[in-house]
N, C-alpha and C positions, 0 to 999 in steps of 0.2 A: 695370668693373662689379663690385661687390659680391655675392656671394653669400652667402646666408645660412647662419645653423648648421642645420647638419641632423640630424635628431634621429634616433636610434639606432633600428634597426630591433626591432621586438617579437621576444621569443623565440618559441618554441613552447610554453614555458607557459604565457605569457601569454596567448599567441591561444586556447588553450583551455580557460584561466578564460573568459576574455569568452565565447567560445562556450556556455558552462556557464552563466552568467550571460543571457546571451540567451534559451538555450531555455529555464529556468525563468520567466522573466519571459512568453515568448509560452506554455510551457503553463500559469500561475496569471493571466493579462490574461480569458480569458473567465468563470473562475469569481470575480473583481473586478468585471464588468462587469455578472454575473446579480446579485451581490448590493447591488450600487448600484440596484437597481432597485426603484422602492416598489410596493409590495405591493396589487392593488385592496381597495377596501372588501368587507365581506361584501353589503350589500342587491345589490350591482352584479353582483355571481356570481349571486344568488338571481334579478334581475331578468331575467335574461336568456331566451331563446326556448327556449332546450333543455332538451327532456324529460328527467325524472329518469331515472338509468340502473337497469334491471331486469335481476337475474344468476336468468337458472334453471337448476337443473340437472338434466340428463336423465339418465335408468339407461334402460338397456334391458337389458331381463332376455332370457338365450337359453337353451333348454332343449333338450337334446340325447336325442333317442330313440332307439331301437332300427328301422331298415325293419322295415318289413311281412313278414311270412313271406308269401308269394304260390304259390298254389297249381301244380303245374307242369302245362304247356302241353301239350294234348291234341290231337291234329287227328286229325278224323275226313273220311273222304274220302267223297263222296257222288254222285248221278249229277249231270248234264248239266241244268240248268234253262234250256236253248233250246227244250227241246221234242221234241228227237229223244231216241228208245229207247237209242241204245245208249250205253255205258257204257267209258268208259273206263280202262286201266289205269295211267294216272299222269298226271305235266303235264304241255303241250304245251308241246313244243320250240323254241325261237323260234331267232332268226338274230340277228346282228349287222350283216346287209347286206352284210360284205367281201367275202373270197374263199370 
């Protein structure tokens, strides 16, 4: 049996032209592929269902004051509106239920 010649193994520079070579071609094949592409007519854009697009723009204005000066807090103690006469001398006491 005859074998054949066999051809000399690629260097490493060469494996990394080609690779060089490769990745330019897959990253310039999509922007080849948008621009092989014809272009619709304008009536065909126009014809279409979709509302024209409307940009507003909004300000909200914010105005920063001053608080209120508020008068300060007066308590005035007064009698018993149950009904009975006498007259207490402060608040009643309550409990928490524990001990």
């Amino acid at each position: 049996m005859t074998e054949g010649v066999r051809r000399p193994r690629a260097s490493k520079r060469e494996l990394r032209a080609w690779a060089w070579v490769a990745g330019a071609l897959a990253f310039l094949a999509p922007a080849a592929v948008f621009g092989a592409v014809p272009k619709p007519p304008q009536d065909a854009t126009r014809a279409s269902d979709r509302p024209d697009l409307v940009i507003r723009k909004i300000t909200r204005r914010i105005v920063i004051t001053r608080p209120a000066v508020s008068s300060p807090v007066r308590y005035v103690t007064g009698g018993s509106t149950s009904g009975s006469s006498s007259v207490s001398s402060g608040p009643a006491t309550t409990s928490t239920g524990g001990s």
